[in-house]
Backbone of each chain as ProteinMPNN parsed JSONL, in Angstrom:
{"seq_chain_A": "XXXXXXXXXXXXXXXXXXXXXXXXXXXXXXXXXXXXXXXXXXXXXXXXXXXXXXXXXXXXXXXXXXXXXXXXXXXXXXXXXXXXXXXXXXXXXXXXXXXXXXXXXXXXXXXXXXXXXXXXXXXXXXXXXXXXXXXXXX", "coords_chain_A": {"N_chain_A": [[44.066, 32.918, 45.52], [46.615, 32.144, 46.452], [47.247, 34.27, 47.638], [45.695, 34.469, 49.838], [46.025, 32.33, 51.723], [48.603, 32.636, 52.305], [47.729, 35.128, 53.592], [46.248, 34.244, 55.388], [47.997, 32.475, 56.951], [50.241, 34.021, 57.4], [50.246, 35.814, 59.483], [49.943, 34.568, 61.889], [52.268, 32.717, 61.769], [54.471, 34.715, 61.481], [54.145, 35.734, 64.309], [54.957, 33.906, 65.782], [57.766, 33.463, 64.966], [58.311, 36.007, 65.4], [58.677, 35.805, 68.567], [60.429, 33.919, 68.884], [62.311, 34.978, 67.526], [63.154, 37.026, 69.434], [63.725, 36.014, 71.901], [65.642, 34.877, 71.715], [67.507, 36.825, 71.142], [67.392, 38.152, 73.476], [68.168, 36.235, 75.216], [70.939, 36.057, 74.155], [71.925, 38.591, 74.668], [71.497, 38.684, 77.646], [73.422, 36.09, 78.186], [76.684, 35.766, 76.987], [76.647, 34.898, 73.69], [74.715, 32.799, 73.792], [72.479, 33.317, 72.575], [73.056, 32.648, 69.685], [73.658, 30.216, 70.239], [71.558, 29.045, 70.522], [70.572, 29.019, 68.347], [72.625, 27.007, 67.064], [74.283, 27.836, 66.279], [77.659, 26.888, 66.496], [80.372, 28.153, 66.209], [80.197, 30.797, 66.487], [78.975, 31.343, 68.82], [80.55, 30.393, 70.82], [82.682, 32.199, 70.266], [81.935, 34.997, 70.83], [81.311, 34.7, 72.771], [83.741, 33.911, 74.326], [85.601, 35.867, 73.158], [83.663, 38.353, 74.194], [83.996, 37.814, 76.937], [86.71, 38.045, 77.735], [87.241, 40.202, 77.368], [85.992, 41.564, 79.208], [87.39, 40.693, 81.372], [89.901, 42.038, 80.955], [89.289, 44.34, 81.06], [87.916, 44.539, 83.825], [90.313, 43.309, 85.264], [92.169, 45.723, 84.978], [91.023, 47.42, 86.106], [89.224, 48.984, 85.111], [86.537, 51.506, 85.374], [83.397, 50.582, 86.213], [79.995, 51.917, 85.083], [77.437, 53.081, 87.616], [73.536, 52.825, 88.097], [72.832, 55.114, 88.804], [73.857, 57.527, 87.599], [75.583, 60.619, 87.368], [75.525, 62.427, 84.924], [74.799, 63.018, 81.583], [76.919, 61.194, 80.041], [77.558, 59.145, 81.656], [75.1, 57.792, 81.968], [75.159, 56.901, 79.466], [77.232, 55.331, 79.425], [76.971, 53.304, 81.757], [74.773, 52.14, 79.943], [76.356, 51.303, 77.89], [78.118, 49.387, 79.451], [76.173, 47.572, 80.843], [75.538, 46.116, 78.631], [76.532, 43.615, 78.316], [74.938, 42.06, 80.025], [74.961, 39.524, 82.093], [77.654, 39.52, 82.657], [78.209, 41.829, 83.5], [78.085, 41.635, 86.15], [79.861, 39.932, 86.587], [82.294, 41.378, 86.164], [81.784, 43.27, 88.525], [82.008, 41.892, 90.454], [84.761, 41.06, 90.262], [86.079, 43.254, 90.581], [87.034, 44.471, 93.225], [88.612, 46.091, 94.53], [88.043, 48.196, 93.691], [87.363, 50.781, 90.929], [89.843, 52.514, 89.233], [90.645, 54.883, 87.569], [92.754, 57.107, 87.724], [95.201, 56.43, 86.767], [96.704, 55.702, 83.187], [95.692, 52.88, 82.604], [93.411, 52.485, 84.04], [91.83, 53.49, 83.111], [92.013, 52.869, 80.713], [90.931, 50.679, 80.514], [88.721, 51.064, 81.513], [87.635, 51.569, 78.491], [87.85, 48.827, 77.382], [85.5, 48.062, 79.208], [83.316, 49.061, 78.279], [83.596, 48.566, 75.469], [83.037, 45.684, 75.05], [80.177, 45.712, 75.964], [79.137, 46.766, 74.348], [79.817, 45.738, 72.107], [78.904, 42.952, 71.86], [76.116, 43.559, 72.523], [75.829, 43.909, 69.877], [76.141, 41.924, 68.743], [73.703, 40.051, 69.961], [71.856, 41.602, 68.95], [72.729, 39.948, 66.0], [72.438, 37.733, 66.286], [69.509, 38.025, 67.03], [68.092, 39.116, 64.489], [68.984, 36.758, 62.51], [67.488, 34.679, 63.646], [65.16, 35.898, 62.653], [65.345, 35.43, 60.003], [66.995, 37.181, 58.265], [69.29, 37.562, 58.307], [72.548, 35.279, 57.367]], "CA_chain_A": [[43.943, 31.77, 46.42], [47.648, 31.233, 47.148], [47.667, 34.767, 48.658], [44.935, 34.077, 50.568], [46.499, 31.484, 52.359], [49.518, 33.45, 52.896], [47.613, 35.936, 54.554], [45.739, 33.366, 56.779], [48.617, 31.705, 57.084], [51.123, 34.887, 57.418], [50.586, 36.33, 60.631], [50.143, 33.524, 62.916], [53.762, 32.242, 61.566], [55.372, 35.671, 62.183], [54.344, 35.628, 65.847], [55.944, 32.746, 65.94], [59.151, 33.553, 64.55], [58.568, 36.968, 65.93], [58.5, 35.623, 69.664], [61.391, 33.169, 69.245], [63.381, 36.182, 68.127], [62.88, 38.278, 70.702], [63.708, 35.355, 73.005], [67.022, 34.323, 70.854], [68.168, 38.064, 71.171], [67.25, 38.343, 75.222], [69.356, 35.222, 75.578], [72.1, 36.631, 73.768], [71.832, 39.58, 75.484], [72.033, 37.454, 79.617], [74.905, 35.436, 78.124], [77.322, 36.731, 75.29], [76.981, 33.333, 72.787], [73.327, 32.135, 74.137], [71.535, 33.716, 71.629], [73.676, 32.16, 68.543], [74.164, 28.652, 70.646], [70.145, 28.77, 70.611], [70.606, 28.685, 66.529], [73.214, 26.045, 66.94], [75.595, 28.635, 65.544], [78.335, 26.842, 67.533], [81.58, 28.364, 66.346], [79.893, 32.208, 66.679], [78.9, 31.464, 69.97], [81.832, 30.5, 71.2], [83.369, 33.206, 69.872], [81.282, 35.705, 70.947], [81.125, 34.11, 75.055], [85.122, 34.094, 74.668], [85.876, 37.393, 72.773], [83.243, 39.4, 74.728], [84.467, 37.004, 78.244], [88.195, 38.383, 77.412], [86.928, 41.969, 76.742], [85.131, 41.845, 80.598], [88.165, 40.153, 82.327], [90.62, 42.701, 80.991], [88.931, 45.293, 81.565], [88.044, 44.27, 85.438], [91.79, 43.335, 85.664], [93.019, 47.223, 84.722], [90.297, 48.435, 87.383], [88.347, 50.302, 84.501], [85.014, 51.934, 85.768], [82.011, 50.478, 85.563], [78.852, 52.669, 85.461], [76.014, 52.49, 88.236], [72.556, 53.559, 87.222], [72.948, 56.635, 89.64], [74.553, 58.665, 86.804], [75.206, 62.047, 87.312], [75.277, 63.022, 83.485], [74.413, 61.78, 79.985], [77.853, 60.345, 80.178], [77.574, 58.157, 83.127], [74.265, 57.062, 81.547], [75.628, 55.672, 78.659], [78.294, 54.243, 79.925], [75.782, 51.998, 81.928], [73.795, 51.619, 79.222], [77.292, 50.223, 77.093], [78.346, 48.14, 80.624], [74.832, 46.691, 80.797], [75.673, 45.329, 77.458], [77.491, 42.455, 78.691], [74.588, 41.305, 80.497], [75.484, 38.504, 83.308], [79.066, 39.375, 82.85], [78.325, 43.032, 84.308], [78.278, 41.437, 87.55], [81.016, 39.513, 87.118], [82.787, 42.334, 86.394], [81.312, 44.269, 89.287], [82.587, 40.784, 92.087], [85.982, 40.872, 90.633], [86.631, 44.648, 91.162], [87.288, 44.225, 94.761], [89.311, 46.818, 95.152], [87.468, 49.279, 93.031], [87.959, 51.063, 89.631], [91.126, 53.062, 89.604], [91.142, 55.723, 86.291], [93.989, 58.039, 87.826], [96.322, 55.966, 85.48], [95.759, 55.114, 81.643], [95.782, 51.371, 82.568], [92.569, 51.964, 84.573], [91.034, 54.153, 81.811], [91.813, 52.005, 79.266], [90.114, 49.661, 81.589], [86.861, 51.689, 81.051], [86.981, 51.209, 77.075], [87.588, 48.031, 77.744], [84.449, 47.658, 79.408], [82.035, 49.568, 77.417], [83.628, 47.89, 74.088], [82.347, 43.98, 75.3], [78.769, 45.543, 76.207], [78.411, 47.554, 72.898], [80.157, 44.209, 71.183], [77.441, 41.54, 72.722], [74.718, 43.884, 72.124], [76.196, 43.496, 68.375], [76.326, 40.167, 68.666], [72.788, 39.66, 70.363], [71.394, 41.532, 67.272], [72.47, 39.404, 64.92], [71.889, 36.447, 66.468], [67.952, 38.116, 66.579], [68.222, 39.03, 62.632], [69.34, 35.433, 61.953], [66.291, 33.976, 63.949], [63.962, 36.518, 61.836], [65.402, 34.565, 58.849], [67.014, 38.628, 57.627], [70.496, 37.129, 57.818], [72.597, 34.166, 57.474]], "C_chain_A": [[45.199, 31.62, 47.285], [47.681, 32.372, 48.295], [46.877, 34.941, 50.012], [45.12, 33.544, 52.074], [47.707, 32.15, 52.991], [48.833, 34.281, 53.944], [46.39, 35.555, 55.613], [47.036, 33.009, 57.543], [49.827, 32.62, 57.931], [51.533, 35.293, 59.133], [50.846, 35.615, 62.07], [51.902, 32.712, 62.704], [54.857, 33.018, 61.886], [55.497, 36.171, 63.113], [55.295, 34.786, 66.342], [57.266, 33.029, 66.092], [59.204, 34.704, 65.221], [59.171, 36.865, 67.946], [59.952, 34.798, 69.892], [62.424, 33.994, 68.861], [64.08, 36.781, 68.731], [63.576, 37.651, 71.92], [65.366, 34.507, 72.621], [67.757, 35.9, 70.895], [68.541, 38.249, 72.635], [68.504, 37.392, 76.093], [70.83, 35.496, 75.288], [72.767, 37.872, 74.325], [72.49, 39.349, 77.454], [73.219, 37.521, 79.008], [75.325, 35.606, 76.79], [76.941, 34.977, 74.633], [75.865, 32.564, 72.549], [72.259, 32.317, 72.738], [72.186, 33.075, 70.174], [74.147, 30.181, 68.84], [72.435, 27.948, 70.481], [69.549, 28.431, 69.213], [71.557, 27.941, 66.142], [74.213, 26.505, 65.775], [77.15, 28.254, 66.511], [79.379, 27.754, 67.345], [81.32, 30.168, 66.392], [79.89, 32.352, 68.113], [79.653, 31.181, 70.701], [82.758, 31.349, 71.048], [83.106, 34.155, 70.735], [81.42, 35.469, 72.817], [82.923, 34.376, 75.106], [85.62, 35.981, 74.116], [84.952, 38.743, 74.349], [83.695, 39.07, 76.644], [85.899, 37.984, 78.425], [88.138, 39.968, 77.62], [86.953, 42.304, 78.731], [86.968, 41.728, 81.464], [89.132, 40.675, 82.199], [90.843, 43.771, 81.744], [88.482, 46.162, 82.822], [89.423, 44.568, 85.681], [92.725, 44.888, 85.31], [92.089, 47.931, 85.777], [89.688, 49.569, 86.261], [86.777, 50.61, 85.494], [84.157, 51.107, 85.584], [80.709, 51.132, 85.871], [78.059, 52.007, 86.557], [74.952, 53.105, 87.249], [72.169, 54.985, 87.508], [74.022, 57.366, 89.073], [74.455, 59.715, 87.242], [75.105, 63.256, 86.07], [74.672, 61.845, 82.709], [75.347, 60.687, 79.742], [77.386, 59.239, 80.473], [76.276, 57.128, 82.73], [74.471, 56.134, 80.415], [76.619, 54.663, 78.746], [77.729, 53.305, 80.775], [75.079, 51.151, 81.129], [74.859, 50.48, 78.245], [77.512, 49.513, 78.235], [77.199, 47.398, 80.539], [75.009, 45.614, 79.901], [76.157, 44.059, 77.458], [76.58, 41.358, 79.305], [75.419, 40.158, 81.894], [77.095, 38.989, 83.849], [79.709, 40.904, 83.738], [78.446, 43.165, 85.914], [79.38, 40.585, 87.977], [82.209, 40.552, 86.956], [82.988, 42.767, 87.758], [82.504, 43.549, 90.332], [84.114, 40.61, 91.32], [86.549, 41.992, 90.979], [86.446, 44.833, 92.546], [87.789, 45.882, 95.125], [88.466, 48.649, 94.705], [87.722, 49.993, 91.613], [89.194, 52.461, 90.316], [91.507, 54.122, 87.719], [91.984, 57.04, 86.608], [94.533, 57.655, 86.777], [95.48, 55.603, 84.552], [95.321, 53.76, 81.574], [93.871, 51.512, 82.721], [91.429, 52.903, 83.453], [91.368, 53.667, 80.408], [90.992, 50.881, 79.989], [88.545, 49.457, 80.89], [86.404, 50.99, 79.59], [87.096, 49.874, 76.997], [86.199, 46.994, 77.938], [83.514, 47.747, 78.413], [81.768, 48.279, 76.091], [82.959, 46.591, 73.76], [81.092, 44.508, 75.343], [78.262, 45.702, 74.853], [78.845, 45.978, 71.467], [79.142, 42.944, 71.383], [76.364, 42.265, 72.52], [74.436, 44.251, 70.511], [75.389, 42.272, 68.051], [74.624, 39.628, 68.901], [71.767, 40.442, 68.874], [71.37, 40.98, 66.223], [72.198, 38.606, 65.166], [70.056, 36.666, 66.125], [67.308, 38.078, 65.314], [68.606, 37.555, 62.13], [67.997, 34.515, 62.422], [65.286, 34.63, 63.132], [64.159, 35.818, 60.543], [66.172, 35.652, 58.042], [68.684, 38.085, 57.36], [71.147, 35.719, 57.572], [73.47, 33.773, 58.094]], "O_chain_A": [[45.175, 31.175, 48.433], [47.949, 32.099, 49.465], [47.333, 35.444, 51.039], [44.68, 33.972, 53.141], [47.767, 32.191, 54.22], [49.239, 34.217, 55.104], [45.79, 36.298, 56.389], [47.096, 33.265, 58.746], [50.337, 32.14, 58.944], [52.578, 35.157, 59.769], [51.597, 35.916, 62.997], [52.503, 32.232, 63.665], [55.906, 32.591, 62.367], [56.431, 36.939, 63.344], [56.211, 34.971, 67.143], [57.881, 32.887, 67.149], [60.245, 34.741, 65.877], [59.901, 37.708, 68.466], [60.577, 34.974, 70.938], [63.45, 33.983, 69.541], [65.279, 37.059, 68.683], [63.989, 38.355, 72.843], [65.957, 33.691, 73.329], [68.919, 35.81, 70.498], [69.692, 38.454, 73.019], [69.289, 37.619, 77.014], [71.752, 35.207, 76.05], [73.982, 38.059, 74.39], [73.461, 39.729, 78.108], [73.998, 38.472, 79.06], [74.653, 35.607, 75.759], [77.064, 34.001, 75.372], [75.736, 31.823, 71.575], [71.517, 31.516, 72.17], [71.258, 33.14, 69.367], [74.644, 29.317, 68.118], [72.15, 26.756, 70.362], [68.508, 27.835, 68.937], [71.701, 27.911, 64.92], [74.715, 25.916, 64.818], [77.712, 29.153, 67.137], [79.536, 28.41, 68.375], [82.349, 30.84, 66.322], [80.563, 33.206, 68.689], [79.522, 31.897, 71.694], [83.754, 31.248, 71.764], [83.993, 34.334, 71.57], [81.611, 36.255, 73.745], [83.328, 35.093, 76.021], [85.869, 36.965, 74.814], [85.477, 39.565, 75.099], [83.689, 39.982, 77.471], [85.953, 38.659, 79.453], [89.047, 40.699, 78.012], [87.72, 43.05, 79.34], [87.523, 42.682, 82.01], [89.925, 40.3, 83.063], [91.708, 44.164, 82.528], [88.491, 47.37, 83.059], [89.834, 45.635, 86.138], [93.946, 44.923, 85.462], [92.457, 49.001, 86.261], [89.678, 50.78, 86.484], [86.19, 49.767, 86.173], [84.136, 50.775, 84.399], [80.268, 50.899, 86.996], [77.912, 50.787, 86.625], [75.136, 53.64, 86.156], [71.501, 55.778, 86.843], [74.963, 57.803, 89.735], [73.336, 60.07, 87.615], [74.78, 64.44, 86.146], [74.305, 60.681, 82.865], [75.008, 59.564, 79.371], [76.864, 58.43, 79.705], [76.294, 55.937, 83.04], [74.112, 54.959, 80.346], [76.743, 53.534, 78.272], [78.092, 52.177, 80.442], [74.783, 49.969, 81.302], [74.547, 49.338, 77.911], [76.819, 48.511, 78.056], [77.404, 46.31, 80.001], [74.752, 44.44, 80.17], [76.137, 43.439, 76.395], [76.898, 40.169, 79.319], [76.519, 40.41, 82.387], [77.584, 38.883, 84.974], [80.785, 41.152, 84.282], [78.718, 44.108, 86.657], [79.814, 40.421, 89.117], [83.121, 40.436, 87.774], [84.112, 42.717, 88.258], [83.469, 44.108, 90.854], [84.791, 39.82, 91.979], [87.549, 41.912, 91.692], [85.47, 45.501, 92.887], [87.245, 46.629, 95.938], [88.428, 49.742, 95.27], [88.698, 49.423, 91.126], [89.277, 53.045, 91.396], [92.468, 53.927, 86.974], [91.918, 57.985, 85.822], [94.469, 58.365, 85.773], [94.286, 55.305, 84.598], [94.633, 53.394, 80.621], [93.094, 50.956, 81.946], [90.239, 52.634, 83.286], [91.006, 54.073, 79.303], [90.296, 50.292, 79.162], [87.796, 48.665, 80.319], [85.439, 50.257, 79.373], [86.147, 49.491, 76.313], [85.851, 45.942, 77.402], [82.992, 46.818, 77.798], [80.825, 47.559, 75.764], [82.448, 46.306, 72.677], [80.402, 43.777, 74.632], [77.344, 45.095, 74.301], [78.308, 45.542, 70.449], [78.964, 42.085, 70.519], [75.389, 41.555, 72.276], [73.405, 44.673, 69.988], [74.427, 41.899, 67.38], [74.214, 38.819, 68.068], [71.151, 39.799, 68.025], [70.466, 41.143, 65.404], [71.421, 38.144, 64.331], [69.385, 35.952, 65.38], [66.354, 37.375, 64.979], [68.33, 37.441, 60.935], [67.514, 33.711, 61.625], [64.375, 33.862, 62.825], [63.128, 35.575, 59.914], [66.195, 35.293, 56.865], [69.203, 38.235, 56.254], [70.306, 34.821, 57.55], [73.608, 32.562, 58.267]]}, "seq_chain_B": "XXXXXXXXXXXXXXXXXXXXXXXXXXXXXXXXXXXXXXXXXXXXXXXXXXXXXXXXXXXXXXXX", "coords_chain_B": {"N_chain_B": [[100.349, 42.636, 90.981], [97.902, 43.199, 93.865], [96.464, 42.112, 96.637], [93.191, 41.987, 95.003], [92.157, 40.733, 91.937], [94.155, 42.252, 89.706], [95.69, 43.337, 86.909], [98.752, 45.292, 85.453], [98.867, 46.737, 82.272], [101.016, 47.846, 79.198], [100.881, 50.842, 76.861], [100.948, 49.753, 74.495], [100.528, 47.088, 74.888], [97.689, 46.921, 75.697], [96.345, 47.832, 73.405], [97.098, 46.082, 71.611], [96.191, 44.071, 72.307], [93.559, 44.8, 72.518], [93.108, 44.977, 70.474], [93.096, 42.618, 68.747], [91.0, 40.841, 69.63], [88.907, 42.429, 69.047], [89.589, 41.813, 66.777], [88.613, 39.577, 66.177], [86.359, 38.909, 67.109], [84.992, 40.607, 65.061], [85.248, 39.168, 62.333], [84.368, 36.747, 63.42], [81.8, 37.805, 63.153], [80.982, 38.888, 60.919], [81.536, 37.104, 58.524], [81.739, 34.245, 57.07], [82.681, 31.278, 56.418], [85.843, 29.595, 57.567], [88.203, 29.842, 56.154], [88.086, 32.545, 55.128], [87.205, 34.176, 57.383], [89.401, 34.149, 58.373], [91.266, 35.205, 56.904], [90.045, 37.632, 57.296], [90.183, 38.633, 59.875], [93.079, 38.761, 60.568], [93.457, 40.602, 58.58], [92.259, 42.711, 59.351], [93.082, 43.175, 61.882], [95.775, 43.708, 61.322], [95.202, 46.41, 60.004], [94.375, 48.22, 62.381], [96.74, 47.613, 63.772], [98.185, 49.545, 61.952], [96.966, 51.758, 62.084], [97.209, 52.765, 64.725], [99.533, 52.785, 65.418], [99.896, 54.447, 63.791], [98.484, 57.031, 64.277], [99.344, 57.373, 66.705], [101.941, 58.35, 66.445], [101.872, 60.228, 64.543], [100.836, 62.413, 66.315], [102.621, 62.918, 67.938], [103.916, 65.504, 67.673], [102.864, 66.936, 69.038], [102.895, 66.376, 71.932], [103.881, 67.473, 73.812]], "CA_chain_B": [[98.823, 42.493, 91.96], [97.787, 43.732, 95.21], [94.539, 42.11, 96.541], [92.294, 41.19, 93.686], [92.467, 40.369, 90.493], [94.056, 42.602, 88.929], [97.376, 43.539, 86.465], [98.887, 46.494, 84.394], [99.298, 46.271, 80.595], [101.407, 48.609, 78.953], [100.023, 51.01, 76.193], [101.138, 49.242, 73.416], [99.923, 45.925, 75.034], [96.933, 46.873, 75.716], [96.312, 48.08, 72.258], [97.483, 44.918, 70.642], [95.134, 42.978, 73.005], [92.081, 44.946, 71.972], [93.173, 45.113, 68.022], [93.347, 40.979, 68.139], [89.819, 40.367, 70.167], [88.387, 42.673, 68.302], [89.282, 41.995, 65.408], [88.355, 37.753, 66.124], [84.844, 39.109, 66.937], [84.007, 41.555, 63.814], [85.667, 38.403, 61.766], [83.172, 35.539, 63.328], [80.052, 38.212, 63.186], [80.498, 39.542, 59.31], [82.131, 36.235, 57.58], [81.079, 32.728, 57.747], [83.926, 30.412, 56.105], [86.86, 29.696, 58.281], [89.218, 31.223, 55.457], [87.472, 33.987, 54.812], [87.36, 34.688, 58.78], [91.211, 34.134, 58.787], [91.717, 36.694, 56.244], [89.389, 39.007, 58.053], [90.944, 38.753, 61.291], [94.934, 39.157, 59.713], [93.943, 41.952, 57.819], [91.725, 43.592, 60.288], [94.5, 42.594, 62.63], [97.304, 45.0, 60.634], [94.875, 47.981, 60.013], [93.951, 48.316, 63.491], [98.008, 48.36, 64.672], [98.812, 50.241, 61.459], [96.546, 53.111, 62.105], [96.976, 52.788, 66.285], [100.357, 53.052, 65.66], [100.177, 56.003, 62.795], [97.857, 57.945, 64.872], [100.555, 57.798, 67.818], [103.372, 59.141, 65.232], [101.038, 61.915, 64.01], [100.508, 63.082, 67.352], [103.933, 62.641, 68.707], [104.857, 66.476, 67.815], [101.762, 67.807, 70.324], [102.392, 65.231, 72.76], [104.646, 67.734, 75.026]], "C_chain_B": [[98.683, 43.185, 93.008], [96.249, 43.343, 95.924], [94.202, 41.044, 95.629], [92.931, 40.917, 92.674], [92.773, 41.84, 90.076], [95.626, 42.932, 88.113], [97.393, 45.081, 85.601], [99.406, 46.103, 83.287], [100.021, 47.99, 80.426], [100.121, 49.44, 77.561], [100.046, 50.161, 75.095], [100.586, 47.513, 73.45], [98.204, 45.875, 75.124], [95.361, 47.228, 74.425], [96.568, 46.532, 71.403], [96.097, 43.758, 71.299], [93.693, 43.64, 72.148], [92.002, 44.934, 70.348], [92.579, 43.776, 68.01], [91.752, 40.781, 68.411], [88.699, 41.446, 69.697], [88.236, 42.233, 67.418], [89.014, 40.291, 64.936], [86.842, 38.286, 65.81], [84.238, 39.739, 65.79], [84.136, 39.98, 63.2], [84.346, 36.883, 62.016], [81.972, 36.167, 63.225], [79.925, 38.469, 61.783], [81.223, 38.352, 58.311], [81.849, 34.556, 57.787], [82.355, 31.681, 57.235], [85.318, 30.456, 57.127], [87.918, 30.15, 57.643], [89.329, 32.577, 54.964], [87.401, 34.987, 56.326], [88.733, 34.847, 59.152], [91.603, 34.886, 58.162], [91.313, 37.991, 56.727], [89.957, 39.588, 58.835], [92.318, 39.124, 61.178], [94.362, 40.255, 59.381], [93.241, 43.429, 58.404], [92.739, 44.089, 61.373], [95.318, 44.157, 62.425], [96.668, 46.4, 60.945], [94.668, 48.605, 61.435], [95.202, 48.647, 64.509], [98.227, 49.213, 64.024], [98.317, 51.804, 61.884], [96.465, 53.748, 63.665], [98.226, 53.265, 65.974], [100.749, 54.858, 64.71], [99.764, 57.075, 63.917], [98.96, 58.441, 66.01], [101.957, 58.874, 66.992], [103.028, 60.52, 65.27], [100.916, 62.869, 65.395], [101.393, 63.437, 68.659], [104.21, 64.386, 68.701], [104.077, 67.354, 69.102], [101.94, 67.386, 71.279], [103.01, 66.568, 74.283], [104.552, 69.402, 74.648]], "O_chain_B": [[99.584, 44.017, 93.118], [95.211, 43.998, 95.827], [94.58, 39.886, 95.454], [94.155, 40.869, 92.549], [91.846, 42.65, 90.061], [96.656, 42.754, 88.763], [96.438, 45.766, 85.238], [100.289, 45.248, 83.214], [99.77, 48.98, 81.115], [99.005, 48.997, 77.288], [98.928, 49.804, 74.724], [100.314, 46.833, 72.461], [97.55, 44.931, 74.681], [94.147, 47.03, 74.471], [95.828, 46.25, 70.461], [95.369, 42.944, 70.73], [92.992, 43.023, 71.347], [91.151, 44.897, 69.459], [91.568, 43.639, 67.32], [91.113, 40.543, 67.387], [87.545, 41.209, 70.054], [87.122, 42.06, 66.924], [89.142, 39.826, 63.803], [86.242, 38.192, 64.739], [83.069, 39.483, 65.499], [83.142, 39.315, 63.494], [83.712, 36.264, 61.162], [80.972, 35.449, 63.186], [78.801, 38.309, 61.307], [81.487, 38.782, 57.189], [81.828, 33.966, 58.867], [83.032, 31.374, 58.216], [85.748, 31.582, 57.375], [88.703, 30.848, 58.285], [90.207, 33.35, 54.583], [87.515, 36.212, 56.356], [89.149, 35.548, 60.074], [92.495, 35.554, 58.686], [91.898, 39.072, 56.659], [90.292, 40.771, 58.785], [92.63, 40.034, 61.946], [94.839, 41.19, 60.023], [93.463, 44.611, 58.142], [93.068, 45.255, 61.591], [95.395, 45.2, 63.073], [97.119, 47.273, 61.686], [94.904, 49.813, 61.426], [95.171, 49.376, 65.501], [98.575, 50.19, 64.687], [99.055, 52.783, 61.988], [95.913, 54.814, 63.938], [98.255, 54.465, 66.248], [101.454, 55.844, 64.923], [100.583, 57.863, 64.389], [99.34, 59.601, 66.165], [102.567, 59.912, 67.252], [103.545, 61.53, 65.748], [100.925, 64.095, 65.281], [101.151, 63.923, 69.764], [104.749, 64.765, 69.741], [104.584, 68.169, 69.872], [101.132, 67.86, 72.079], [102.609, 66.502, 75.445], [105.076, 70.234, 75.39]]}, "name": "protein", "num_of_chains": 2, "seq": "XXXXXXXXXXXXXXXXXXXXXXXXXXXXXXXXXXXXXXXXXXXXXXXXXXXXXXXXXXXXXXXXXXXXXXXXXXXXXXXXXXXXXXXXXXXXXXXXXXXXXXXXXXXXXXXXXXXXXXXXXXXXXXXXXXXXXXXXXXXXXXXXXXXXXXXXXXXXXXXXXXXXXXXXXXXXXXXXXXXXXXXXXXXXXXXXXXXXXXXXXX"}
């Protein structure tokens, strides 16, 4: 009987949760913190918007690279695919590099890891915030 | 500056910068208590110059 009910009950509840997931990850994903401010995780999401904020605004300010999507290797592709990671902040990136990226010197190639490190860190971050809406963490 | 936004860090600064903001973020994603995150972050903190700075040592005799 009870499992019955469970499995009336089951799937229509894990759309649910499945959908607000998906939509608690996406958010986290846009804006570093969104997705953990959306679970009223305040002191993560703050973290997470400043840490991965700090990561971007360094990494602009040394003139690291940031990928387009007009890669010419596998490289170039992932390195979009880690810049992407940042979501919203890939464009603020993009409007403070005025001048352009600059990896002659180590400044502007430490720049790069820089970058990547905030996308691949926020698309951390936007994972767990999704695993915490599935109910998988705490 | 010149222009935009932008500045130069040395290596050793720029290393210390990414040890710390790293090592805030692993600290608020894998620990939930605020003393348990403060131990994280300190001791993540150390390993992160100790082995930035070893690795430089170790690699000092190839460097030239």
């Amino acid at each position: 009987m009870a499992d019955e009910i469970i499995a009336r009950a089951g799937p229509h509840r894990d759309s649910g949760f499945q959908t607000r997931a998906f939509v608690v990850g996406v958010a986290g994903w846009i804006l570093p913190g969104l997705g953990h401010a959306l679970l009223k995780m305040w002191g993560r999401a703050l973290a997470f918007f400043l840490t991965v904020g700090l990561l971007v605004l360094i990494g602009a300010g040394m003139r690291g690279n940031l990928f387009a999507s007009s890669g010419n290797d596998a490289f170039d592709s992932l390195g979009y695919i880690a810049d992407m990671g940042t979501g919203t902040f890939y464009f603020l990136a993009r409007s403070l590099e005025k001048n352009g990226a600059d990896v002659s010197h180590a400044t502007g190639d430490y720049g790069t890891r820089f970058l990547a490190t905030a996308g691949v860190l926020n698309l951390l971050a936007a994972l767990h915030a999704y695993e915490v809406a599935r109910g998988r963490k705490a | 500056m010149s222009g935009g936004f932008e500045f130069k860090l040395s290596h050793f600064q720029a290393m210390l910068l990414f040890a710390l903001v790293i090592s805030i973020a692993f600290g608020f994603l894998s620990r939930r208590g605020p003393l348990d995150r403060a131990k994280y972050i300190v001791w993540s903190l150390f390993l992160f110059l100790l082995i930035g700075v070893g690795i430089g040592w170790a690699m000092y005799p190839f460097s030239r």
